[in-house]
Steps between C-alpha positions, in 0.01 A plus 500: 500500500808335504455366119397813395823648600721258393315529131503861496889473571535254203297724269712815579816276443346413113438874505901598549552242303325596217553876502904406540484309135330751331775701713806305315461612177573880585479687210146346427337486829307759647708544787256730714211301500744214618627634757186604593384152448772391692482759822125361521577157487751584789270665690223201458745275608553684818126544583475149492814384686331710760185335521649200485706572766198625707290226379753275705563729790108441548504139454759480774300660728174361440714156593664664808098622618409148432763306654 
C-alpha cells in the first residue's frame, strides 16, 4: 500500500508537470484542459497522501497491538 501511494504521488507530480509546460507557452496551449489536467493531478495527489498517511497510521498500530 505504501508503494502504491508513494507512486501514485510521483505520477500526479509528472502530471502537473506536464500539463504546466504545455501551460508555458500561453497563447498555444489549451489552457482549459490544463488546468483541468492540472486540478486532477492535484486532487490525485491528495487521495494518495491520504492513503499513505493512513497506510502508516495502520502500520503503527498493528506494531502497538503487537508489541
Amino acid at each position: 500500500m505504501l508503494t502504491n501511494s508513494i507512486q501514485g504521488i510521483r505520477y500526479n507530480i509528472e502530471a502537473m508537470r506536464q500539463a504546466a509546460r504545455r501551460l508555458k507557452d500561453f497563447e498555444k496551449a489549451d489552457t482549459p484542459t490544463e488546468m483541468v489536467n492540472m486540478i486532477v493531478a492535484e486532487h490525485g495527489m491528495s487521495a494518495n497522501i491520504g492513503a499513505l498517511k493512513t497506510s502508516l497510521r495502520m502500520q503503527e498500530t498493528i506494531l502497538d497491538l503487537l508489541a
